[in-house]
N, CA and C atoms as a LAMMPS dump frame, in Angstrom:
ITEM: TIMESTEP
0
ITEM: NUMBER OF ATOMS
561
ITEM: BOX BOUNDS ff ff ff
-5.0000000000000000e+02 5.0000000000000000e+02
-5.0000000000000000e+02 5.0000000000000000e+02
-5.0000000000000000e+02 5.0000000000000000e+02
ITEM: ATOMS id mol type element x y z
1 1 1 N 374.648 193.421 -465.34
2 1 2 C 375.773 193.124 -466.203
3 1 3 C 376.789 192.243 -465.456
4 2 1 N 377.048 192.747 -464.421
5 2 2 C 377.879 191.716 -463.186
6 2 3 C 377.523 190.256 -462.806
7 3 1 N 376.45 190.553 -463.229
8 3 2 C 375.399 189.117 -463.057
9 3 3 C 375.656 187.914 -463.967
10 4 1 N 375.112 188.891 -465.102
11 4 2 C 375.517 187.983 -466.258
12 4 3 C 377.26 187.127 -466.565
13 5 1 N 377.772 188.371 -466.426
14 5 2 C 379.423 188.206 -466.132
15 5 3 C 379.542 186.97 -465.849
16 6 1 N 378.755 187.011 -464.193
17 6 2 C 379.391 186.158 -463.14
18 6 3 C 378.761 184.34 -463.728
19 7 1 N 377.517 184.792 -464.47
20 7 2 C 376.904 183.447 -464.618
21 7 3 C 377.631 183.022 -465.866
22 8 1 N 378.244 183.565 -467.018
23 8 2 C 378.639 183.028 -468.161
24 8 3 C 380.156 182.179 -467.434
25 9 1 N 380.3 182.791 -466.873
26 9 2 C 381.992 182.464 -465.903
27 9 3 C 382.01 181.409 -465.455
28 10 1 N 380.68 181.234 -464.58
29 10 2 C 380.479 179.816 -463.763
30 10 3 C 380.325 178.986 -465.093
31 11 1 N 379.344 179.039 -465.622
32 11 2 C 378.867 178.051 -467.133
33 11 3 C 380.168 177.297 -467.74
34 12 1 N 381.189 178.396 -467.997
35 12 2 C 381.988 177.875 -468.677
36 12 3 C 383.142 176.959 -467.614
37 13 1 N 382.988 177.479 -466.343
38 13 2 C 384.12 176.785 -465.658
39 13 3 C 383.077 175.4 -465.421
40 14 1 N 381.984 175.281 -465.155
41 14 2 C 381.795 173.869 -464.946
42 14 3 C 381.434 173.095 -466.08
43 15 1 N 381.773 173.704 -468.176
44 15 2 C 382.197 172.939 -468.648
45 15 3 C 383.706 172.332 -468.478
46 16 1 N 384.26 173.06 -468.259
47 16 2 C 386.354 172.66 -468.173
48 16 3 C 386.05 171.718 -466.906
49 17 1 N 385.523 172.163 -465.942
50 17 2 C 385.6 171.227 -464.805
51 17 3 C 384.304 171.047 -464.006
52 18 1 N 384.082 169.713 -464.378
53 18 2 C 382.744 169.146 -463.259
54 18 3 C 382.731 169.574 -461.985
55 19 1 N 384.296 168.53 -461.522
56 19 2 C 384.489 168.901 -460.356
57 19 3 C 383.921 170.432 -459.478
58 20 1 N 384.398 171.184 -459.957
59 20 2 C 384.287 172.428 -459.451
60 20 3 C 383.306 173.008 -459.666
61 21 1 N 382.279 172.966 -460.408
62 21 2 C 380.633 172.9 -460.434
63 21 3 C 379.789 172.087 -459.267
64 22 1 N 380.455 170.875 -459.069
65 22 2 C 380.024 170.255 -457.965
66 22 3 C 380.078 170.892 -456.764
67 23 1 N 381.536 171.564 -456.58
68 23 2 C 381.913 172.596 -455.228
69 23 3 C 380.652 173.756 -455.116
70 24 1 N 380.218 173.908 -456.051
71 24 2 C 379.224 175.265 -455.759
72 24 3 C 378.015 174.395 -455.96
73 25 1 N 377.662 172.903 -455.849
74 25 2 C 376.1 172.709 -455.46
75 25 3 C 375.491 172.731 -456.719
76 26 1 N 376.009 172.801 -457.505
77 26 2 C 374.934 172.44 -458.833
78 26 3 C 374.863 171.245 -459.654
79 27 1 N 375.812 170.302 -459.086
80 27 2 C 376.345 169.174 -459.572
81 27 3 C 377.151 168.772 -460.883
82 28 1 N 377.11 167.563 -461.793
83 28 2 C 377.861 167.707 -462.373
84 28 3 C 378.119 168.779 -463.692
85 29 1 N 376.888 169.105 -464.2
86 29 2 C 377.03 170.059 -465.101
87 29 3 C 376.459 171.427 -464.921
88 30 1 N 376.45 172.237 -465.824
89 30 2 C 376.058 173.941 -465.466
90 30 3 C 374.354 174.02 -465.574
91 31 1 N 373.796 172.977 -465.677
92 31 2 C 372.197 172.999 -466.143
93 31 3 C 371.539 173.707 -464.759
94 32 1 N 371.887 173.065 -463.112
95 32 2 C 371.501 174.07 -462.363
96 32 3 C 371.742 175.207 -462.117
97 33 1 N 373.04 175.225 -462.711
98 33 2 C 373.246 177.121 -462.373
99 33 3 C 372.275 178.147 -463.922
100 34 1 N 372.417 177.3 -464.563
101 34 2 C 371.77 177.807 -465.606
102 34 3 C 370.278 178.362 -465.075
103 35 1 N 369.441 177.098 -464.816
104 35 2 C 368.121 177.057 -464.324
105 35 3 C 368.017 177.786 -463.291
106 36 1 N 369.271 178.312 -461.825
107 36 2 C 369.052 179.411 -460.989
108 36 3 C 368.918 180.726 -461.944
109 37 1 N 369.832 180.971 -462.587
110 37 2 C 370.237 181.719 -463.141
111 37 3 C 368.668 182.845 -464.272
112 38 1 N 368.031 181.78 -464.41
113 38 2 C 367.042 182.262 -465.42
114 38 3 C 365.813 182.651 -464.355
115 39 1 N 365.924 181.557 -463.474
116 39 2 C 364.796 181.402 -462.225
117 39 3 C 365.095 183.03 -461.696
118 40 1 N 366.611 183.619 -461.201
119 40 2 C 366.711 184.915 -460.799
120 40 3 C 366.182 185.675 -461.767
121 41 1 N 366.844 185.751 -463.118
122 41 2 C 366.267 186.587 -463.892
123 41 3 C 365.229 187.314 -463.783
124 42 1 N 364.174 186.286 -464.047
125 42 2 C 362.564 186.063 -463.98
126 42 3 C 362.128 187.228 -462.86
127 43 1 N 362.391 186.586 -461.969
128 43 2 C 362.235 186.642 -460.964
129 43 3 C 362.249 188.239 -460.302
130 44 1 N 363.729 189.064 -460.649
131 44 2 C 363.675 190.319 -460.533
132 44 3 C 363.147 191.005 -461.633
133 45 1 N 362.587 190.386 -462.985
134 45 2 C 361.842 191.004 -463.724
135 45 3 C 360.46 191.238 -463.285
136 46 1 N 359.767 190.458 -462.465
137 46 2 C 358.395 190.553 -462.026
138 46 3 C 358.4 191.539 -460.872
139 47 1 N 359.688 191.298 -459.995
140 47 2 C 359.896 192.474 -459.265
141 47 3 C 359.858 193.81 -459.689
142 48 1 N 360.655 194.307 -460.893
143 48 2 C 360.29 195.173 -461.2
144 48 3 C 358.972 195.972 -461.88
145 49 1 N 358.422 194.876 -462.404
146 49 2 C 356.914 194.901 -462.838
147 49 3 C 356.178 195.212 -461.865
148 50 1 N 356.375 194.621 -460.703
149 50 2 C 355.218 194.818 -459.892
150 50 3 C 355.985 196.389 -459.085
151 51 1 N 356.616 196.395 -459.036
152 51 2 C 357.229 198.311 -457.99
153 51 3 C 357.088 198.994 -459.261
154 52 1 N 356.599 198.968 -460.94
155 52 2 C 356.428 199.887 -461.923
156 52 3 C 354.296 199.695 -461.371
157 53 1 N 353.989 198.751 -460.959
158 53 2 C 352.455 198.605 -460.989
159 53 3 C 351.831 199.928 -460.205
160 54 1 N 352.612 199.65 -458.617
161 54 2 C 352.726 200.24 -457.473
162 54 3 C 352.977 201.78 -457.808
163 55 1 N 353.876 202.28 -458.722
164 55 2 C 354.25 203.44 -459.187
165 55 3 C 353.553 203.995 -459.811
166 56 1 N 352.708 203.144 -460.656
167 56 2 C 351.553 203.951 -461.666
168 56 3 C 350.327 204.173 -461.058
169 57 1 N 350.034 202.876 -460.087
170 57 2 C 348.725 203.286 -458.774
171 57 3 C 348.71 204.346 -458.317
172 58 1 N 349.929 204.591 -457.408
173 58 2 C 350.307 206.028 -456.803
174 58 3 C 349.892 206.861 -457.324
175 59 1 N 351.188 207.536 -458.292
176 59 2 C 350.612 207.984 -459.276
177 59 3 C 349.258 208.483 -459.918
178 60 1 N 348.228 207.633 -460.366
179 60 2 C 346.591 208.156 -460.732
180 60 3 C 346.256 208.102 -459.591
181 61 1 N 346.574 207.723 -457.827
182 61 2 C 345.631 207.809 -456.894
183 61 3 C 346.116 209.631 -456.395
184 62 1 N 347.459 209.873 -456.559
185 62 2 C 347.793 210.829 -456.374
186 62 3 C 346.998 212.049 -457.087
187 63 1 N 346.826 212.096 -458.617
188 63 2 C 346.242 212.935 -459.647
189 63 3 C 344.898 213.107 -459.512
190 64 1 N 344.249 211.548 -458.773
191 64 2 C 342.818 211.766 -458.236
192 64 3 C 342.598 212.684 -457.337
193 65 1 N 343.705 212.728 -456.291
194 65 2 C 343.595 213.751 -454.976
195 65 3 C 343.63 215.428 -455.549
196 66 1 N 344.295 215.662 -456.672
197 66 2 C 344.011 216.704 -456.997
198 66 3 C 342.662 217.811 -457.035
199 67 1 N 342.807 218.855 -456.274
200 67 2 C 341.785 219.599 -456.144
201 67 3 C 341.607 220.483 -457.41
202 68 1 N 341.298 219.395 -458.598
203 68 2 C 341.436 220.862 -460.053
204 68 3 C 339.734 220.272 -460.615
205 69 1 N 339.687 221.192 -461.329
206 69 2 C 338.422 221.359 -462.494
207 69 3 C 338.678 220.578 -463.003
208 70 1 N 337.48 219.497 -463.182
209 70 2 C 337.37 218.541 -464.47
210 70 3 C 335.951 218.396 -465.287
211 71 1 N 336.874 217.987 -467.216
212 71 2 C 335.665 217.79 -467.297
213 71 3 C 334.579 216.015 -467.065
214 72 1 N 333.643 216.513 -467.417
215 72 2 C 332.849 215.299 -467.173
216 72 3 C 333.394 213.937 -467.663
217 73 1 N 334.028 213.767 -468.831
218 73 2 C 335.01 212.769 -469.082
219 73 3 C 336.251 212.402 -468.088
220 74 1 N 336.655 213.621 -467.217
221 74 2 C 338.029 213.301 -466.441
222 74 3 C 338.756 213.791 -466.796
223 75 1 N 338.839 214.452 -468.039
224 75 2 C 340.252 215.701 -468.518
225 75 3 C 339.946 216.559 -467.234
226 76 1 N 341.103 217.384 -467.282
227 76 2 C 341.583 218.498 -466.315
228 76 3 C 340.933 219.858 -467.17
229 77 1 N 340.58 220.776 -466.62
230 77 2 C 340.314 222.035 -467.64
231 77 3 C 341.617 223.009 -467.461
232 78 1 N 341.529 223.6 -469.044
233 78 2 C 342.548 223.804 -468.969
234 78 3 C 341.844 225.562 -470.105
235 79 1 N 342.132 226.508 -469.256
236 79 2 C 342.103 227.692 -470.427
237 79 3 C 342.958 228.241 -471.298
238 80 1 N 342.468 229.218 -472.15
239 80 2 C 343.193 228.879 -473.184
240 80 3 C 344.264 230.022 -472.944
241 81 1 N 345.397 230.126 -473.817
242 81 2 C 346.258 231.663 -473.132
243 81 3 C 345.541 232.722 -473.827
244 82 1 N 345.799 233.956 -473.421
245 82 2 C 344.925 235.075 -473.432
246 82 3 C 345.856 235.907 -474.431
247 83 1 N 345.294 236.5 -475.937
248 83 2 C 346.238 237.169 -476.922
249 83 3 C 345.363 238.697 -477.032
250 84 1 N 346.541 239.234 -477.576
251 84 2 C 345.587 240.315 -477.634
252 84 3 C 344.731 240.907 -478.642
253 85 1 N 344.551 239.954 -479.762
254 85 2 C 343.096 239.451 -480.454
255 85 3 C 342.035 239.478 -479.474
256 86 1 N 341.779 239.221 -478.354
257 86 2 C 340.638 238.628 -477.714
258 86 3 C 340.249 240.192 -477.161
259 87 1 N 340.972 241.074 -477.416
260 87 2 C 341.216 242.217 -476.695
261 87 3 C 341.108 243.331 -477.836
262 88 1 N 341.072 243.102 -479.306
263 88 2 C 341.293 244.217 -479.919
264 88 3 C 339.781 245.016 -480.139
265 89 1 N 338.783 244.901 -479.483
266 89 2 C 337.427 245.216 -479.846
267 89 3 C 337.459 246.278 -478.624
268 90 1 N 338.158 246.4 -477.833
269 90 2 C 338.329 247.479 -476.934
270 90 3 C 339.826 248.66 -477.491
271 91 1 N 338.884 249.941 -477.53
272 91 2 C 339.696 250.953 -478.45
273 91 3 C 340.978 251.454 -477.25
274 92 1 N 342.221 251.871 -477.271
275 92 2 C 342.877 252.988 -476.434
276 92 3 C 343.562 251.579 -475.332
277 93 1 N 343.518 249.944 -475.582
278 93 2 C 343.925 249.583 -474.672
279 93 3 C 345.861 249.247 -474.626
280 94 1 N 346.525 249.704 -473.696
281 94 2 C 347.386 249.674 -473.36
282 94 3 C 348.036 248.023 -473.592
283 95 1 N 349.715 248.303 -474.099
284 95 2 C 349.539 246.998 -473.875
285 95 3 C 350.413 246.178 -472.441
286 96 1 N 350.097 245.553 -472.248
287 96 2 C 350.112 245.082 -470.978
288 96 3 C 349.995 243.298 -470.53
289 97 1 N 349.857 242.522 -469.542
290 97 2 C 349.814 241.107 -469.772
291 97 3 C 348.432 240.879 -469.918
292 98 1 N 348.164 239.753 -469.818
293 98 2 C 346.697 239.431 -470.555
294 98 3 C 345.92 238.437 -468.907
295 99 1 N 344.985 238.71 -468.456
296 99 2 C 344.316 238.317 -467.205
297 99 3 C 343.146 237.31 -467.674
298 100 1 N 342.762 236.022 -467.092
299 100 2 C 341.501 235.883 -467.144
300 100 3 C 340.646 235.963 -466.01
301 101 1 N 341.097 236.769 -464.818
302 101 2 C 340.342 237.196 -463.941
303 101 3 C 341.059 238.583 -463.04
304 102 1 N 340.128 239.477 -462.785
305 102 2 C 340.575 240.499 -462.051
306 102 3 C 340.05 240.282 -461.249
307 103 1 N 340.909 240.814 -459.784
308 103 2 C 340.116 240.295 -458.188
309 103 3 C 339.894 241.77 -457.846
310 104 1 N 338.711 242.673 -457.532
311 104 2 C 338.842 244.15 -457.168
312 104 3 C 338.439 243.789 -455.462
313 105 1 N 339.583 244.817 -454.659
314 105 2 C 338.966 244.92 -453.122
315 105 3 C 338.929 245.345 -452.331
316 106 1 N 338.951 245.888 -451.369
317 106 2 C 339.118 247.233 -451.011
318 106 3 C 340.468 247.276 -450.077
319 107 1 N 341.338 247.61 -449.946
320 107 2 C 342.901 247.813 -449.313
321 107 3 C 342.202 248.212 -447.83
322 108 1 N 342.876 247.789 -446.93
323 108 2 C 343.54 246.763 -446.759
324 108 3 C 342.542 245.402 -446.45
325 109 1 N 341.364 245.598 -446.197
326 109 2 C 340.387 244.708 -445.826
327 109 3 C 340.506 243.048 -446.728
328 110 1 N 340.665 243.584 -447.555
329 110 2 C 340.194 242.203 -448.632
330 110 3 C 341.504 241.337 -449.09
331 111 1 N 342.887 242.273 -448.644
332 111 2 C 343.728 241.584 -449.469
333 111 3 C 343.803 239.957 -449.112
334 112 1 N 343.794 239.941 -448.135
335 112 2 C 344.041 238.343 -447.525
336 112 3 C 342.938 237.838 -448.253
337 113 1 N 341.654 237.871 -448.083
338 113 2 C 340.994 237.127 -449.282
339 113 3 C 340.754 236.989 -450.333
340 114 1 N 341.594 237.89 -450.769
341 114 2 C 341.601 238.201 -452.715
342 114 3 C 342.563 237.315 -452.571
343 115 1 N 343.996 236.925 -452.018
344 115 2 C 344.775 236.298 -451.859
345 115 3 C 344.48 235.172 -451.818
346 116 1 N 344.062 234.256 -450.647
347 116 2 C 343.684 232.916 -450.614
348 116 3 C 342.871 232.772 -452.082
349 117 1 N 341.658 233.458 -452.27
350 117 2 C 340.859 233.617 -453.656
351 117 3 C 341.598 232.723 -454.828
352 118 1 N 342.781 233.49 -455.096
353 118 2 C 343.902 233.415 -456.264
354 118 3 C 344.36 232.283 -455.892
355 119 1 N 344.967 231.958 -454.656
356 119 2 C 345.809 230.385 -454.687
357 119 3 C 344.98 229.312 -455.224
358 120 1 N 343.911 229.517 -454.672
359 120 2 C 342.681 228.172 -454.859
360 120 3 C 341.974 228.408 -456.621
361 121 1 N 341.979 229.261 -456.62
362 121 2 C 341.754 229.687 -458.203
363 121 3 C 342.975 229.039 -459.29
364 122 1 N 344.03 229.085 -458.721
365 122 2 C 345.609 228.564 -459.51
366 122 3 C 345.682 227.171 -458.797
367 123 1 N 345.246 226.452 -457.751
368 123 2 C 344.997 225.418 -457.399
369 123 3 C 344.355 224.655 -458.232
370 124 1 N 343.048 224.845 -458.68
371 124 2 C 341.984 224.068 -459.377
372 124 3 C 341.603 224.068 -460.56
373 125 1 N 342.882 225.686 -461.227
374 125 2 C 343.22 225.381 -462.88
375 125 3 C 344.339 225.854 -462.859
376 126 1 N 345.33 225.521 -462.801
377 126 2 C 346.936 226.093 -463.419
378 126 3 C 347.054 226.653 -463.872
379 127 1 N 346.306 226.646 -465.07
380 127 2 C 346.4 227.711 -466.247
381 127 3 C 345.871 229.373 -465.999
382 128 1 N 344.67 229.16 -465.163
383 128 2 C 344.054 230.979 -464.684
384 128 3 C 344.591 231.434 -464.289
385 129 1 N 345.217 233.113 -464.926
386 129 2 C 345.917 233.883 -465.098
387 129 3 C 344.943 234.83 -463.929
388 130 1 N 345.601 235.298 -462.795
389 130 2 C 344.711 236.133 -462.174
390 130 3 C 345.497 237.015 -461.679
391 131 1 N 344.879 238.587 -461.88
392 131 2 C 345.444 239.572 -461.562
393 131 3 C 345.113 240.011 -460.23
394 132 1 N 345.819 240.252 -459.078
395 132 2 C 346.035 240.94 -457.753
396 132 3 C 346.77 242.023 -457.511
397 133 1 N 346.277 243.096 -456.995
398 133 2 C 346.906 244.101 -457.296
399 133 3 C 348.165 244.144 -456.263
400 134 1 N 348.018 243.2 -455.029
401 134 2 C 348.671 243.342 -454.341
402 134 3 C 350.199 242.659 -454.833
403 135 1 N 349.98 241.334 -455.85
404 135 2 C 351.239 241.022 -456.478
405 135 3 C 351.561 241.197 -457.419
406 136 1 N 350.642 241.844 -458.51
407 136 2 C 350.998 241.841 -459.55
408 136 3 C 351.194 243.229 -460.39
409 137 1 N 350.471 244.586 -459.42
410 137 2 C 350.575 245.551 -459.892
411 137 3 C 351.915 246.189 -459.704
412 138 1 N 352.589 246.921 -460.866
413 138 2 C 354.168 247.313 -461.017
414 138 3 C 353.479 248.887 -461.293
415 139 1 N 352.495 249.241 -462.173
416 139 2 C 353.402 249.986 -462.164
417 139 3 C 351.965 251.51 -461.694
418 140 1 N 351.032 250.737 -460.891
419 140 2 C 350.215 251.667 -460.338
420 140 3 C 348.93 251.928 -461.163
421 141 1 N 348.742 251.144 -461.973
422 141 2 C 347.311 251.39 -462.914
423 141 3 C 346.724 250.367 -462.851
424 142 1 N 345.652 250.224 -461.702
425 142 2 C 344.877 249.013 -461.526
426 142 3 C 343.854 248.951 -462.343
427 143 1 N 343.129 250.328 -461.907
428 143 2 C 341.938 250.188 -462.721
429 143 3 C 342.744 249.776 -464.152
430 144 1 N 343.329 250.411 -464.81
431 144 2 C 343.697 250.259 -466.48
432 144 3 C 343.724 248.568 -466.693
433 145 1 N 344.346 247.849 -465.843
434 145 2 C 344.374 246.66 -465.531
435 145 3 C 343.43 246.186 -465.95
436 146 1 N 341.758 246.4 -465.945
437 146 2 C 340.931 246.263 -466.136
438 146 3 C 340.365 245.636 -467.462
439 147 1 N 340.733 246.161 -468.418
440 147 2 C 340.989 246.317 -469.703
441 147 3 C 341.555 244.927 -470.497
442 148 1 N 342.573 244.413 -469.571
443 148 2 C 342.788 242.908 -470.245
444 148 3 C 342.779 241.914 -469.289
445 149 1 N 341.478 242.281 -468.923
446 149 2 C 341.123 240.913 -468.13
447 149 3 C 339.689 240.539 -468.798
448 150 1 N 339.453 239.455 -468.654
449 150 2 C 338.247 238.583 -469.293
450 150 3 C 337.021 239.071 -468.045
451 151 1 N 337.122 239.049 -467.197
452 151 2 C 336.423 239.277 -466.411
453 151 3 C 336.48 239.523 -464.762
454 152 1 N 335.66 240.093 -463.997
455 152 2 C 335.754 240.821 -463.027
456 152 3 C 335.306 240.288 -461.656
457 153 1 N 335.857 239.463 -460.504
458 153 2 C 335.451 239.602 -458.956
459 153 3 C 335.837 240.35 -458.123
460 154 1 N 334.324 241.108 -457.689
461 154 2 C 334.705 242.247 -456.785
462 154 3 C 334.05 241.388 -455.113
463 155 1 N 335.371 241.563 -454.555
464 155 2 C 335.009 241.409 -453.4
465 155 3 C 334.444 242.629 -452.255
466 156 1 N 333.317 242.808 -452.519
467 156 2 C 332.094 243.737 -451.442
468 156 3 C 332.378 244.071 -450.033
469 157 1 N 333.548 244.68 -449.74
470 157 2 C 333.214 244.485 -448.534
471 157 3 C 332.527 245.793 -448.116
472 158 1 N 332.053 246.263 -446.68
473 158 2 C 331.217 247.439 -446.628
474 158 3 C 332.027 248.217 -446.909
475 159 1 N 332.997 248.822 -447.114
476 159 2 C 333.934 249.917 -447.264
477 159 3 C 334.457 250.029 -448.721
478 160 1 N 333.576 249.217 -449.6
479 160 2 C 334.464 249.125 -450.941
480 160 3 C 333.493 249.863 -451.534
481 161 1 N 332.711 250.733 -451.65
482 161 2 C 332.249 251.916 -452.433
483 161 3 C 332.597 253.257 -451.944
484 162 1 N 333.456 253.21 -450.554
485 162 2 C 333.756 254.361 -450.524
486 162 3 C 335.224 254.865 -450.773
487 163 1 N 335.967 253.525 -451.123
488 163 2 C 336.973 254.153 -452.106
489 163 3 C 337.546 253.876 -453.229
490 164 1 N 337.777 254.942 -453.913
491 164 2 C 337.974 255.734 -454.868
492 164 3 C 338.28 254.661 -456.391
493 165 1 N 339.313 254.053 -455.479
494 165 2 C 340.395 253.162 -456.527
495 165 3 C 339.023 251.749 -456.635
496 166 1 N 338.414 251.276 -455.844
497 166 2 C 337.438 250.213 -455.855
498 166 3 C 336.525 250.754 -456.755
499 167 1 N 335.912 252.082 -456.346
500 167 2 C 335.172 252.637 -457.478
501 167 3 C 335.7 252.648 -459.306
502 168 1 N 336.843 253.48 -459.009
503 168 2 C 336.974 253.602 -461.008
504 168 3 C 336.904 252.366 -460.971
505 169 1 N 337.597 250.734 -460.732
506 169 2 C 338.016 249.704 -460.984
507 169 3 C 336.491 249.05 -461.587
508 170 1 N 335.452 249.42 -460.983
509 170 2 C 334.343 248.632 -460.78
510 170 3 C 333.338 249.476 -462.154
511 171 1 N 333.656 250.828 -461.806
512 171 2 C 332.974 251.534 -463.017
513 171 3 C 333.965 251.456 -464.61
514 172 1 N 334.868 251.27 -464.489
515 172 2 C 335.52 250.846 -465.717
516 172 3 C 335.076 249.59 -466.347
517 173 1 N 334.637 248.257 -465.294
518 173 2 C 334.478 247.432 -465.756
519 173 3 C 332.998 247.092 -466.453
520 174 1 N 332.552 248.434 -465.771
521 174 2 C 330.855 248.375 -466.1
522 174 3 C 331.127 249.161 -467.756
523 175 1 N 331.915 249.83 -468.049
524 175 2 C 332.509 250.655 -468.787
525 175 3 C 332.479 249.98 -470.153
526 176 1 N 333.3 249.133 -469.726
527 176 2 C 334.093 247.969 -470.531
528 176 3 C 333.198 246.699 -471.094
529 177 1 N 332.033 246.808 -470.53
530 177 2 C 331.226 245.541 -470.446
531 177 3 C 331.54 244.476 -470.277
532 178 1 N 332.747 244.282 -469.188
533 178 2 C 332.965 243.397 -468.564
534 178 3 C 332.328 241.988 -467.524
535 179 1 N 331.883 240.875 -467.818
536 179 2 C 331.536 240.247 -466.77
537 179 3 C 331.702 240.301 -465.242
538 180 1 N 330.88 240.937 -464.451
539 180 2 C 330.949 241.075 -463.302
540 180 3 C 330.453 240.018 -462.2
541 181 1 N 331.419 239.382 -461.316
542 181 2 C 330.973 238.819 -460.111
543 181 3 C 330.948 239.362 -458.557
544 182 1 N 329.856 239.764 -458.167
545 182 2 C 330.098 239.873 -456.851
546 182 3 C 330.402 239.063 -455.411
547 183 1 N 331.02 239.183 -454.792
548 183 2 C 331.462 238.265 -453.613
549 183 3 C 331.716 238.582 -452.331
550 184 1 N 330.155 238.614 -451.927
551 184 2 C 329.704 239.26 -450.06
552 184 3 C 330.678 238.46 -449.53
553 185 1 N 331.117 239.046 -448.165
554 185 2 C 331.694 238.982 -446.886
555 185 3 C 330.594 238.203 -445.993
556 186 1 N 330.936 237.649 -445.526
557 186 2 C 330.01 236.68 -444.245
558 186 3 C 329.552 237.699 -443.191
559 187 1 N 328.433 238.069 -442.481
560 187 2 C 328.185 238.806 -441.941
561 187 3 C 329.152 238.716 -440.186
């Protein structure tokens, strides 16, 4: 706007006076300041074109680096939110938030990898809702937990059939006819 200002200003002073058009190098009339004038224009318009080019490169090279699920076209996957329609075919269930994955594991062994599990799981879809008991249980009913989740990874470690809470969690889900994944420990 200052720009413009400044160029309508000059224009008109080196119609009133040649002279003083001459003092600033454009000679006798405003046609060179005019012709700088459009030449700048231009000029920081392509500039900005090209740092909007640079911005949008970034940008999709950035979204490429993303470590998420895609589909074969290049969409992102995305699940759907979890209602409790999807849930009413199970009788006596509590209501509660809605999971599309339960991580079962045995305390204290597994938490760190049920943990990492979940980041990289919320890493590579945003949208998967995953239940950990270590962050998400309030109010002490894991196994019940069970119940509105879509489905089940139990992380195996040798000590996870001998307790109690790994057990109901695992027999509820067998219960429930829940999809079950198992997930050995590296020897």
């Amino acid at each position: 706007l200052i720009l413009v200002y400044t160029c309508v200003l000059v224009i008109k002073t080196c119609e009133l006076s040649p002279d003083a058009c001459r003092s600033y190098g454009f000679g006798a009339s405003a046609k060179g300041f005019f012709l700088f004038f459009i030449f700048f224009g231009f000029s920081m318009l392509l500039f900005q074109l090209i740092i909007e080019a640079f911005a949008i490169a970034y940008q999709i090279r950035m979204q490429n680096k993303l470590r998420r699920l895609r589909h074969r076209g290049g969409r992102f996957v995305e699940l759907p939110l979890l209602t409790k329609e999807a849930f009413q075919h199970l009788p006596g269930l509590v209501s509660s938030p809605y999971f599309h994955l339960f991580l079962s594991h045995a305390w204290p062994l597994g938490q760190d990898v049920c943990k990492l599990i979940k980041q990289r799981c919320r890493e590579i879809c945003p949208s998967l809702i995953a239940f950990l008991d270590v962050e998400d249980l309030t109010s002490g009913y894991g196994a019940e937990s069970v119940d509105s989740s879509q489905c089940i990874l139990v992380f195996a470690m040798p000590v996870y059939f001998e307790k109690i809470n790994c057990v109901k969690e695992l027999t509820r889900s067998i219960v429930r006819d829940k999809p079950i994944t198992l997930l050995l420990p590296d020897a």
